[in-house]
C-alpha positions as a Markdown table, in Angstrom:
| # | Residue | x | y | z |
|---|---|---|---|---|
| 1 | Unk | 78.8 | 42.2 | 132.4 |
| 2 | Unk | 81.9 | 44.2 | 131.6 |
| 3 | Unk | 84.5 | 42.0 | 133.8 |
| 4 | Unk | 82.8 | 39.0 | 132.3 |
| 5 | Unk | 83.5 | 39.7 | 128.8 |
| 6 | Unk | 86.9 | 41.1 | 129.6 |
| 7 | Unk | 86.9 | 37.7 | 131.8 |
| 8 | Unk | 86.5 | 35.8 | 128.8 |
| 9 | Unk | 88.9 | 37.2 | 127.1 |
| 10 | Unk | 92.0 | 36.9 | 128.8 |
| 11 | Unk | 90.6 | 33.2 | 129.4 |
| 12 | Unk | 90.8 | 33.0 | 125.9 |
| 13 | Unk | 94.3 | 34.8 | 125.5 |
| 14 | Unk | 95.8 | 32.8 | 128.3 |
| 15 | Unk | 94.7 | 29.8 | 127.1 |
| 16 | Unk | 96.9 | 30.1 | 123.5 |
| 17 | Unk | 99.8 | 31.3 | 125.2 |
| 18 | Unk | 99.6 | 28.5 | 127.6 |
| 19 | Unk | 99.6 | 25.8 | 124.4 |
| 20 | Unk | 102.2 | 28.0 | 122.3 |
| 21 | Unk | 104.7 | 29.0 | 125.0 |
| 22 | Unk | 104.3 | 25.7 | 127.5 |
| 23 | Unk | 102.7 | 22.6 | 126.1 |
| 24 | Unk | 104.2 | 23.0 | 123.0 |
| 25 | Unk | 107.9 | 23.7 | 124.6 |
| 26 | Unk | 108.2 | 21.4 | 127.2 |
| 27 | Unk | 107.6 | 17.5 | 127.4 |
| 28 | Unk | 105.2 | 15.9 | 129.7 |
| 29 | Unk | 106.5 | 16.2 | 133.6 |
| 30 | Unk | 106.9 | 18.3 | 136.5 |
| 31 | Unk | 108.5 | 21.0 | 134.6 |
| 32 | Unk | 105.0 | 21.9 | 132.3 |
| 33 | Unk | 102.9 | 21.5 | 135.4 |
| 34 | Unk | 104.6 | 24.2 | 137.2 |
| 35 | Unk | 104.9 | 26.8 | 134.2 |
| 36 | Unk | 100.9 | 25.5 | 133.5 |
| 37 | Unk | 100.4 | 26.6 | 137.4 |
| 38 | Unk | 102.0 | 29.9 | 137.0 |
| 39 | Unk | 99.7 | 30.8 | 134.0 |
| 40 | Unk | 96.9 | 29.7 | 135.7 |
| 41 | Unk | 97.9 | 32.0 | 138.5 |
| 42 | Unk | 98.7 | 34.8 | 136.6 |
| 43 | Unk | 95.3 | 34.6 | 134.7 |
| 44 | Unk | 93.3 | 34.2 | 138.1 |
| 45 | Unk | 95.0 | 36.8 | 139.7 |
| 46 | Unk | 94.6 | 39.3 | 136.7 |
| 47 | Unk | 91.0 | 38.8 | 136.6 |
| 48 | Unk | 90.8 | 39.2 | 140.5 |
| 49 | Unk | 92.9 | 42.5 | 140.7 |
| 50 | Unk | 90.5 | 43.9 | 138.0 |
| 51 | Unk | 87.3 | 43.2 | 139.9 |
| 52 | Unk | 88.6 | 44.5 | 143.0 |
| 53 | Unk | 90.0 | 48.0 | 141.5 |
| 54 | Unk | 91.0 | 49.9 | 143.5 |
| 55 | Unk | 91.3 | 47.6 | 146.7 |
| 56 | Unk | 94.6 | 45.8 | 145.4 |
| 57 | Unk | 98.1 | 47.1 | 146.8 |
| 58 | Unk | 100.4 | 48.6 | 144.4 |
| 59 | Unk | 102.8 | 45.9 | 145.5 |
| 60 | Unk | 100.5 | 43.3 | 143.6 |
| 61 | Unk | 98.6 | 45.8 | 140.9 |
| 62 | Unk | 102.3 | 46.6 | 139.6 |
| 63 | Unk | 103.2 | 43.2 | 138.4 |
| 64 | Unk | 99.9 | 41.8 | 137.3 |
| 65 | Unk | 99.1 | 44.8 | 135.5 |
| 66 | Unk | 102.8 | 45.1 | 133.9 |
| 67 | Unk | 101.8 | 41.2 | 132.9 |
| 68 | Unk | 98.5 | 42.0 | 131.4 |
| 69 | Unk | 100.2 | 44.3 | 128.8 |
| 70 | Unk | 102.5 | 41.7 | 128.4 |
| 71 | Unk | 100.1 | 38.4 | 127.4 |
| 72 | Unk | 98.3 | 41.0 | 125.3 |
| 73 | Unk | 101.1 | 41.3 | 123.3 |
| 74 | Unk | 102.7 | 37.7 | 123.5 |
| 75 | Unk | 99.0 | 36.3 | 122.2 |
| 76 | Unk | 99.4 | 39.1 | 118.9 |
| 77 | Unk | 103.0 | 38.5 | 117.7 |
| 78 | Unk | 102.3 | 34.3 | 118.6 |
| 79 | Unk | 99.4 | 34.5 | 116.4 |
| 80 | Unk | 101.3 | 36.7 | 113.7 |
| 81 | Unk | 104.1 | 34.0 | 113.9 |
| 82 | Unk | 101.3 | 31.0 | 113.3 |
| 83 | Unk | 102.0 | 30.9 | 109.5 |
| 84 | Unk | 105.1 | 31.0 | 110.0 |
| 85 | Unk | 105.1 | 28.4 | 112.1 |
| 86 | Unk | 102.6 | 26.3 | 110.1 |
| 87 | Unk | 104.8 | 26.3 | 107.0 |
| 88 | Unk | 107.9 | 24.9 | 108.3 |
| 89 | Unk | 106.2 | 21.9 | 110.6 |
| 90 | Unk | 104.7 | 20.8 | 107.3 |
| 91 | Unk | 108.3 | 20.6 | 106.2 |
| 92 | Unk | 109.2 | 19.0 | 108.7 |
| 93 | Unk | 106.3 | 16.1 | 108.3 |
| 94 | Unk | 107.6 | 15.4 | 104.7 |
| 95 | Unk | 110.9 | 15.1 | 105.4 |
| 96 | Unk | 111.2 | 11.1 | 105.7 |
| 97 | Unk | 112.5 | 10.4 | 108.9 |
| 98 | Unk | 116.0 | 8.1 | 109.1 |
| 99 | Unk | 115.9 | 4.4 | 110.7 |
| 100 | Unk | 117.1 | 5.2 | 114.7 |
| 101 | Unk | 117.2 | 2.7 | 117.4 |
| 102 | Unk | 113.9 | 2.1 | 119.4 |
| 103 | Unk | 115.2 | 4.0 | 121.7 |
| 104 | Unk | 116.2 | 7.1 | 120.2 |
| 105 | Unk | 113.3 | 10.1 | 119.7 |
| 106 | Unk | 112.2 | 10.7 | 116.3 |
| 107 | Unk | 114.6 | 13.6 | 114.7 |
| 108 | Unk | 111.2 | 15.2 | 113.7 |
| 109 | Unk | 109.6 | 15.8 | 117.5 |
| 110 | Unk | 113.4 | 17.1 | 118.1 |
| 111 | Unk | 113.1 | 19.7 | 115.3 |
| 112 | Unk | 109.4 | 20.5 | 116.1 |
| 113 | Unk | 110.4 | 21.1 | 119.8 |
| 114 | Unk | 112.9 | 23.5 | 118.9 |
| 115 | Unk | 110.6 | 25.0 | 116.6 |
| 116 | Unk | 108.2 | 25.9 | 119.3 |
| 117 | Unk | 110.9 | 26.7 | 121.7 |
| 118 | Unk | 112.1 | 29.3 | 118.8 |
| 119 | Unk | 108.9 | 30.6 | 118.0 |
| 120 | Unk | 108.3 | 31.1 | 122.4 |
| 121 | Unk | 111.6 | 33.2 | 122.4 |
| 122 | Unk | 111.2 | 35.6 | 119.6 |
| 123 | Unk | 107.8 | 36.2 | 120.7 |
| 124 | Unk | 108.9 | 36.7 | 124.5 |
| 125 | Unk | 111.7 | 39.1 | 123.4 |
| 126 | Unk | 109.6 | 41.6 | 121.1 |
| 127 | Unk | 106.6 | 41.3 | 123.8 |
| 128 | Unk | 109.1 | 42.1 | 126.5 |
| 129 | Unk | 110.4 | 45.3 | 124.0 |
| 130 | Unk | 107.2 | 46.7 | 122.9 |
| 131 | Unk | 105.8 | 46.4 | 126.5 |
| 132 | Unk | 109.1 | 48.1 | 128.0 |
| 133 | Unk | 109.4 | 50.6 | 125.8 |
| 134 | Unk | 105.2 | 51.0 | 126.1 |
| 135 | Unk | 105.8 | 51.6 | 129.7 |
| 136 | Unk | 108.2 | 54.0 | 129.2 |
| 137 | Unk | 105.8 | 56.4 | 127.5 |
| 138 | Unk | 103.0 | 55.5 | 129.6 |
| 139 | Unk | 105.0 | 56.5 | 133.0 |
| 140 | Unk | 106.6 | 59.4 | 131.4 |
| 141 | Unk | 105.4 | 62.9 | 131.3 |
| 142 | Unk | 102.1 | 64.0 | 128.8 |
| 143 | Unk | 103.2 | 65.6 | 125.8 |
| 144 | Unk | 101.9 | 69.0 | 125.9 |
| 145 | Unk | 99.5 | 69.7 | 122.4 |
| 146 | Unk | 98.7 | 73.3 | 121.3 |
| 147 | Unk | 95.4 | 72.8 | 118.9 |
| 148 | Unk | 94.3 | 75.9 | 117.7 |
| 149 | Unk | 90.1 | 75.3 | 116.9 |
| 150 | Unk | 88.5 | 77.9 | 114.9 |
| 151 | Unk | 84.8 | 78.7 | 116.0 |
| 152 | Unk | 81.7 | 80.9 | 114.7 |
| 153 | Unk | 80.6 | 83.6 | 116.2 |
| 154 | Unk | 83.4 | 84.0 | 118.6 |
| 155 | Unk | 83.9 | 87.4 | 120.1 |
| 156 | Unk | 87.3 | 89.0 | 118.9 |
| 157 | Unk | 88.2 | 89.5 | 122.8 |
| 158 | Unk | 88.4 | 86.5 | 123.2 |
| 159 | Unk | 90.4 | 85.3 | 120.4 |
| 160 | Unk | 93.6 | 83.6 | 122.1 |
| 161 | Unk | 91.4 | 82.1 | 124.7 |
| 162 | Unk | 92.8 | 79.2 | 126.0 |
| 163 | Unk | 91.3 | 75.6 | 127.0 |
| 164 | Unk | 93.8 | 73.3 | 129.2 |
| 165 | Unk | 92.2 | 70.2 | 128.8 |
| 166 | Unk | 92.7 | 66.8 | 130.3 |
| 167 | Unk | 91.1 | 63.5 | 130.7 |
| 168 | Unk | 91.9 | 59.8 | 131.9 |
| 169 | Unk | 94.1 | 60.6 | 134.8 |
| 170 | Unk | 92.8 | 57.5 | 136.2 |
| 171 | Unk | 94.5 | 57.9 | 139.8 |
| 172 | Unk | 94.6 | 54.7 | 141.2 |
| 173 | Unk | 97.1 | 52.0 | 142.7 |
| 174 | Unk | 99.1 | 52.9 | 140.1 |
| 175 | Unk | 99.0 | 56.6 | 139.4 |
| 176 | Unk | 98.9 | 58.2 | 142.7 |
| 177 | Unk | 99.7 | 61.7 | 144.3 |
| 178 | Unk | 102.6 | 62.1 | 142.5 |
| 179 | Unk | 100.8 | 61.6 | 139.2 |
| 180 | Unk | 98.6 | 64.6 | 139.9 |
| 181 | Unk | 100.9 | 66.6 | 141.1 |
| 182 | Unk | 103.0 | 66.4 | 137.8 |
| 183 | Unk | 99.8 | 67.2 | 135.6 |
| 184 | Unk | 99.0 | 70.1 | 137.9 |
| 185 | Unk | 102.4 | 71.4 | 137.6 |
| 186 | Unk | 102.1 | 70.6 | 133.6 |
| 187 | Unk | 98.5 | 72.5 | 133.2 |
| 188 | Unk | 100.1 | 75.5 | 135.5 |
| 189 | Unk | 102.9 | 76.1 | 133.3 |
| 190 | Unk | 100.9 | 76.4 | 130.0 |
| 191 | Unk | 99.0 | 80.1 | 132.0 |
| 192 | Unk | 95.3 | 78.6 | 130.9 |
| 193 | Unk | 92.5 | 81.3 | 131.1 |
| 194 | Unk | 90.2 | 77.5 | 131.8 |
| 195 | Unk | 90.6 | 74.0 | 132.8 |
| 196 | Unk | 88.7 | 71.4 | 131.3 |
| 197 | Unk | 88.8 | 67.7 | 133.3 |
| 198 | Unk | 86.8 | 65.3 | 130.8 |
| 199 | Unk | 85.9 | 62.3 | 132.6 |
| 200 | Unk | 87.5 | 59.0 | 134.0 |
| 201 | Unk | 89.7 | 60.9 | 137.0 |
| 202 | Unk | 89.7 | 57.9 | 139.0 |
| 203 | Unk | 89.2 | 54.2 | 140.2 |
| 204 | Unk | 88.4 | 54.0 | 143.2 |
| 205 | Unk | 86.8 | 55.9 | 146.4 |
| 206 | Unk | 87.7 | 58.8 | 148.1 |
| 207 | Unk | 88.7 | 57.0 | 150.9 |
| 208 | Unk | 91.4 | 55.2 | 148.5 |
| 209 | Unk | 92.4 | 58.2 | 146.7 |
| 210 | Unk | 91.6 | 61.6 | 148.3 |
| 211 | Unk | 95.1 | 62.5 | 148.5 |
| 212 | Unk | 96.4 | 61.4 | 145.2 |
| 213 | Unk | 93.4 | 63.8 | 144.3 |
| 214 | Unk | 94.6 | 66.3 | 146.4 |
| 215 | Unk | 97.0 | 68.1 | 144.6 |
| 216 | Unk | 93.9 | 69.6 | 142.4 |
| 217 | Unk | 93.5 | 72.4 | 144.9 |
| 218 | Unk | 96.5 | 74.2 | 143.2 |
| 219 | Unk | 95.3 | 74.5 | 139.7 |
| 220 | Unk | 95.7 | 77.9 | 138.5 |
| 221 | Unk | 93.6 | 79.4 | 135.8 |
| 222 | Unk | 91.9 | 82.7 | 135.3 |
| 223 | Unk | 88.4 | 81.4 | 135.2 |
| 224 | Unk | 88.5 | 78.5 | 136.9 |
| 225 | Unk | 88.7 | 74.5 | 136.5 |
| 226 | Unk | 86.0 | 72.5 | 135.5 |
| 227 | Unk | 84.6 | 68.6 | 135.3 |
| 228 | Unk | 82.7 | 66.3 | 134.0 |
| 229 | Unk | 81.5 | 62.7 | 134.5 |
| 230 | Unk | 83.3 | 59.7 | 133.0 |
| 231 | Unk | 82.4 | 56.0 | 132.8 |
| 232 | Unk | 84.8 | 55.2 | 135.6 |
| 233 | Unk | 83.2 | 57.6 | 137.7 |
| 234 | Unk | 80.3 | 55.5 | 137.9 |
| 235 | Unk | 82.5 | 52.3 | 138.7 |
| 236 | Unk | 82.2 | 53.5 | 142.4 |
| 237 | Unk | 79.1 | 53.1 | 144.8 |
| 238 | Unk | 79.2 | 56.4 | 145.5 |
| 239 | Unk | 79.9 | 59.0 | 142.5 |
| 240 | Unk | 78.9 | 62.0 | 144.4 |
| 241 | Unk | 81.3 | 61.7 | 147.2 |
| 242 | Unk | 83.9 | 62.9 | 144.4 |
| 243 | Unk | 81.9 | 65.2 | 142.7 |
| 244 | Unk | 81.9 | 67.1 | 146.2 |
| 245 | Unk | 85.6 | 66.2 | 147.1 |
| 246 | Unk | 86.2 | 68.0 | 143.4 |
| 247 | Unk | 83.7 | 71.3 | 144.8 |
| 248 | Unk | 86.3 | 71.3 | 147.9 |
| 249 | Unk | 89.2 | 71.3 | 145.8 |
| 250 | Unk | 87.7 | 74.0 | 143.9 |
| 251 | Unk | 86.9 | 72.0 | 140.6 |
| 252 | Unk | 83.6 | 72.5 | 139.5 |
| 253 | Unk | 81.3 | 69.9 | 138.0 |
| 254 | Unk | 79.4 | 70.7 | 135.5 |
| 255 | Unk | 76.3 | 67.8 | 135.9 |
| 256 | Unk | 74.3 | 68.7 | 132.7 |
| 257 | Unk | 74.7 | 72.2 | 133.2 |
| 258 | Unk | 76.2 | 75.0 | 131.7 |
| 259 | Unk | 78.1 | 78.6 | 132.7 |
| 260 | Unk | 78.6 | 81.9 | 131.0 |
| 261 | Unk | 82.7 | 82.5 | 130.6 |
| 262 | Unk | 83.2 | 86.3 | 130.3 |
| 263 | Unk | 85.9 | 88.4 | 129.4 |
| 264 | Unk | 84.7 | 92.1 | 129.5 |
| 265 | Unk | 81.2 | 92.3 | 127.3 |
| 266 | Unk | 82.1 | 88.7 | 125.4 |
| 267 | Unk | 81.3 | 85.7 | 126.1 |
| 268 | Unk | 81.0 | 82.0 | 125.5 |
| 269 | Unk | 78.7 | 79.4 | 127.2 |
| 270 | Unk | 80.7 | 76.4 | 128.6 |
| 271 | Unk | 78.2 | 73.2 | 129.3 |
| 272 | Unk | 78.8 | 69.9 | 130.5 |
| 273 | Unk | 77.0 | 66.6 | 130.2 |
| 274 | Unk | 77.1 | 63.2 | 132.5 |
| 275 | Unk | 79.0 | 60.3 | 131.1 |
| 276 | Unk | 76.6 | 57.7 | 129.1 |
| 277 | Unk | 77.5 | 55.0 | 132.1 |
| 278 | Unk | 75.1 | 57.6 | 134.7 |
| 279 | Unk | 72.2 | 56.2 | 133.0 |
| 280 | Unk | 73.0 | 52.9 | 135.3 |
| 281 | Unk | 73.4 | 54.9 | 138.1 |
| 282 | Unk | 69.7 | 57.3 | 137.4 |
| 283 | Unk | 72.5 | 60.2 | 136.1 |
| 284 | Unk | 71.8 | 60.0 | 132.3 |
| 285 | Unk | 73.2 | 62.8 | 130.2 |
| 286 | Unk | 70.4 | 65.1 | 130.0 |
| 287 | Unk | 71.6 | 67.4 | 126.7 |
| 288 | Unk | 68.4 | 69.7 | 127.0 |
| 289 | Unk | 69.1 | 70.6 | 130.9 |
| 290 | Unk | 73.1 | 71.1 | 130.2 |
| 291 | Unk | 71.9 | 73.9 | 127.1 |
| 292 | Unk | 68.8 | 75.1 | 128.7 |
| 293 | Unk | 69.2 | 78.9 | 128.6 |
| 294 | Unk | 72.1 | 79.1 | 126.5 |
| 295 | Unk | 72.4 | 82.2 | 124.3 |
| 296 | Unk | 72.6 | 80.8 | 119.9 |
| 297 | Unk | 74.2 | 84.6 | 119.2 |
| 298 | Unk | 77.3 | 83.2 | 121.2 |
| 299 | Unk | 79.1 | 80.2 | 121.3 |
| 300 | Unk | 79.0 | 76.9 | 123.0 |
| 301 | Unk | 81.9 | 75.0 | 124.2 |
| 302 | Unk | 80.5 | 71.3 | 125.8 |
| 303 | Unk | 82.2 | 68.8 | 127.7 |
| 304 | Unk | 81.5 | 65.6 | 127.3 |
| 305 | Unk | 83.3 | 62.6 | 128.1 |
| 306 | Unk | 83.1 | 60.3 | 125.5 |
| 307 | Unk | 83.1 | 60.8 | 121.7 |
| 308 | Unk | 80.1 | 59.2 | 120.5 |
| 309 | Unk | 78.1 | 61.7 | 122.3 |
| 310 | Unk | 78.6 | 64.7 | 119.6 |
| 311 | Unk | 76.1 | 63.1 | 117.9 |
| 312 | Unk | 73.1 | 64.5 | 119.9 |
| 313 | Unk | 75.6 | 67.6 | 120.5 |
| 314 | Unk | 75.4 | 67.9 | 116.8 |
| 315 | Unk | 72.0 | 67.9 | 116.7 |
| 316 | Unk | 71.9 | 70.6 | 119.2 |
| 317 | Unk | 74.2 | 73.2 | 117.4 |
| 318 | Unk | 77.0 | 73.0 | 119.9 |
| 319 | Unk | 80.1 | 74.4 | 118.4 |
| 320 | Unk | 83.1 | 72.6 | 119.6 |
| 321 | Unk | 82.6 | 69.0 | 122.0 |
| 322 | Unk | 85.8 | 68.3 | 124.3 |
| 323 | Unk | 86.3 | 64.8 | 125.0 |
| 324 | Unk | 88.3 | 62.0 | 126.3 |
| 325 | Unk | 87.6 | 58.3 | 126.6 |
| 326 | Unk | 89.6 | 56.8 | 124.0 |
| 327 | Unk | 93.0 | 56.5 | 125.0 |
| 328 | Unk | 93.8 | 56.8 | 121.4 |
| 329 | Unk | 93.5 | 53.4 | 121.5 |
| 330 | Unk | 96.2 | 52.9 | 124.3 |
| 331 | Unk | 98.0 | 50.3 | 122.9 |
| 332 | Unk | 98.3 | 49.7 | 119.2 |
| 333 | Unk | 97.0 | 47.6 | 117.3 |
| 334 | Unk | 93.5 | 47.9 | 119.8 |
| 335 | Unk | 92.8 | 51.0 | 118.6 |
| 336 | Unk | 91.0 | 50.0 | 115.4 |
| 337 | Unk | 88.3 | 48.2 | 118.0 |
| 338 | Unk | 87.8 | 51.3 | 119.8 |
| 339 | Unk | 87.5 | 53.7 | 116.2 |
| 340 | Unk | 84.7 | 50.9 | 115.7 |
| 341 | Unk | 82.6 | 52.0 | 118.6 |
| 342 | Unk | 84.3 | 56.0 | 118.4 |
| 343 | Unk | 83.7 | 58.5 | 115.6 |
| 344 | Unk | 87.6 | 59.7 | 116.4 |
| 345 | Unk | 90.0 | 58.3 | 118.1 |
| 346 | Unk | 91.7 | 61.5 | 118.8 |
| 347 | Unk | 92.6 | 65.1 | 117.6 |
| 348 | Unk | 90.0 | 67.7 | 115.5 |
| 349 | Unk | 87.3 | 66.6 | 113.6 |
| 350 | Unk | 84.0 | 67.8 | 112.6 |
| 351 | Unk | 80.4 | 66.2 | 112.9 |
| 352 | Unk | 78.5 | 68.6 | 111.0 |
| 353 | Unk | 78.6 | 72.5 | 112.0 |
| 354 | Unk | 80.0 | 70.7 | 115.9 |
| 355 | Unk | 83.9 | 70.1 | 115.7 |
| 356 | Unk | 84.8 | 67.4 | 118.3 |
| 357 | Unk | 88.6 | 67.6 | 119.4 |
| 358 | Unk | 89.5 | 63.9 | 121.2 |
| 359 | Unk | 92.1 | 64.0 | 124.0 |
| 360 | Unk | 94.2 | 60.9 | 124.2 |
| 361 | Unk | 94.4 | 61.3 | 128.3 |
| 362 | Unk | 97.1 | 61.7 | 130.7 |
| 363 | Unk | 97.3 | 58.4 | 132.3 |
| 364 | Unk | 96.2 | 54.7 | 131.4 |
| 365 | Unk | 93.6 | 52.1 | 132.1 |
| 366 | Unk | 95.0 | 48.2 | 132.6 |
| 367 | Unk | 98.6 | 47.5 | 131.9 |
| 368 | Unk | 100.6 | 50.9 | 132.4 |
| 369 | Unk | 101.5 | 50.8 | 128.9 |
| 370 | Unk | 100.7 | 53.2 | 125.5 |
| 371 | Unk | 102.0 | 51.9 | 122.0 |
| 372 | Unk | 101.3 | 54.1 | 119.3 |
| 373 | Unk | 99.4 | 56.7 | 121.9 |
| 374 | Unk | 101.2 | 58.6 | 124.1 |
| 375 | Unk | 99.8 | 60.7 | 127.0 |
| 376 | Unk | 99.0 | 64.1 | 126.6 |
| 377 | Unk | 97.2 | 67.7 | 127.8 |
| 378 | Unk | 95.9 | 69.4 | 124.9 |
| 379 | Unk | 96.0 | 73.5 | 125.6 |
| 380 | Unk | 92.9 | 74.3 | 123.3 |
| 381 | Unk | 93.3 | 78.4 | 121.7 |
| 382 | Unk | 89.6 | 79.4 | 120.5 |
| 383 | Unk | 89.9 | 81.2 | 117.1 |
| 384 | Unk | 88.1 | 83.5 | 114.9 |
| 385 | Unk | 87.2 | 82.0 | 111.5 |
């Protein structure tokens, strides 16, 4: 249902950009059927690299993918140019037209031509900027974030206790081994006592990406590294293949479930909850199994993949949610639709007594391209209040 929305969608936004960047700049002949083919290709081909995931060669997935952020953004600033565009061709139909030969074109389809013809350039050249410049952050490395959170009834040992957390690594064909291997080396060099992986790791099987996972082995943190279920985890056939590649890489999935994190006599309980997509697969977040036992004197620290679930974590008296999901919205200006369906975007916030802090992710979904939302790993310090 997912890829026939989306399907619709870039049907949709293909469809303008064919009538504002070729049918509206060329004249009939060979010139707008071949342009109208290569469109037609792109969109087919876009559509088709989605649905296969990870199947499709980086040598394809790089271009198409690169071309997806870039129709995105030639359908917005087209669309932002339509007024624009609207006032002057009603100029140009009252400005009488002079007496030509029969055989001369009217001076107004020459000045609507190059109207359209202007209006396809300027949009081409800020698409092409905002989409380099996009890629640029997306491909570059995660900005580290130090967040202190502040939370009740936290021991004073273990004030200064720190939370590496990361989501949306989303190793695929284009974010392999060497993408790991950089947020590994990232995590390492911030010395966290925990690592927290929220969801949405990768797209595609083990078989595909068991090495590009592989550099997980050498996380280094004094009480382990810990995951949880994302939506894209459930995009493969088989999800627990990769919860027990992650056990023999020594990240620990916590599958509504929780753990006592000690530090001499203190302690905190650290729970985790399935992604809301496991309910397709008969792996529903189960919030009474993941807290079952926990002790209320101490407090509770839960992952959970996406935000909307610190609702019922609300309800439950968890202390502080650590989520993912969002992308910050990715590319701007999509992240108002996703604060639609989110209650944060990303950063702190607070539902209640429950503050929810959002990662933004270390990788990207779709066109490798951020706008407005760079990467990062957040490096989470518990506080007294």
């Amino acid at each position: 249902m997912f890829l026939v929305v989306l399907g619709a969608i870039l049907a949709s936004m293909h469809l303008y950009v064919w009538v504002r960047l070729v049918k509206d700049t060329t004249r009939p002949g060979r010139v707008r059927w071949l342009l109208s083919a290569f469109v037609v290709a792109l969109a087919l081909l876009l559509v088709a690299t989605l649905a296969l995931k990870g199947v499709v060669a980086p040598v394809i997935a790089w271009p198409v993918y690169l071309w997806f952020g870039l129709v995105a953004y030639l359908f917005l600033v087209l669309l932002v140019l339509e007024p624009i565009r609207w006032l002057l061709r009603r100029r140009i139909r009252r400005r009488p037209e002079p007496q030509a030969a029969p055989e001369a074109e009217p001076d107004a389809v020459n000045r609507r031509l190059f109207l359209a013809r202007a209006s396809a350039v300027a949009a081409g050249a800020v698409s092409v900027g905002v989409v380099g410049v996009g890629a640029a952050t997306a491909l570059g490395p995660p900005n580290v974030l130090h967040v202190p959170v502040r939370l009740r009834r936290l021991d004073p040992a273990l004030s200064g206790f720190r939370i590496a957390v990361v989501s949306d690594v989303h190793l695929g064909p284009l974010a392999g081994r060497a993408h790991t291997e950089r947020i590994v080396r990232m995590i390492n060099e911030t010395s966290p006592d925990l690592v927290a992986i929220v969801g949405d790791l990768v797209d595609g099987t083990v078989a595909e990406l068991g090495s590009a996972a592989e550099p997980l082995r050498d996380l280094h943190s004094r009480e382990g590294a810990f995951f949880v279920t994302g939506n894209h985890e459930y995009f493969v056939e088989d999800t627990s293949s990769w919860l027990h590649e992650l056990e023999r890489l020594g990240v620990h999935p916590l599958r509504n479930e929780n753990t006592v994190i000690r530090r001499g006599s203190a302690s905190f309980d650290l729970a985790g909850v399935n992604d809301v997509a496991g309910a397709s697969r008969s792996d529903p977040p189960d919030f009474d199994k993941a807290l079952e036992g926990r002790d209320r004197a101490r407090p509770t620290v839960l992952l959970a993949h996406q935000p909307v679930q610190v609702a019922t974590a609300a309800e439950r008296g968890v202390d502080l949610q650590l989520s993912g999901h969002t992308h910050g919205g990715q590319m701007w200006p999509f992240h108002y639709a996703v604060r639609a369906v989110q209650p944060s975007l990303a950063g702190l916030s607070s539902v209640g007594d429950t503050q929810l802090y959002v990662s933004r992710g270390a990788g990207f979904w779709g066109p490798p391209v951020r706008v407005g939302a760079p990467p990062d790993i957040s490096v989470i310090s518990l506080q007294q209040p």
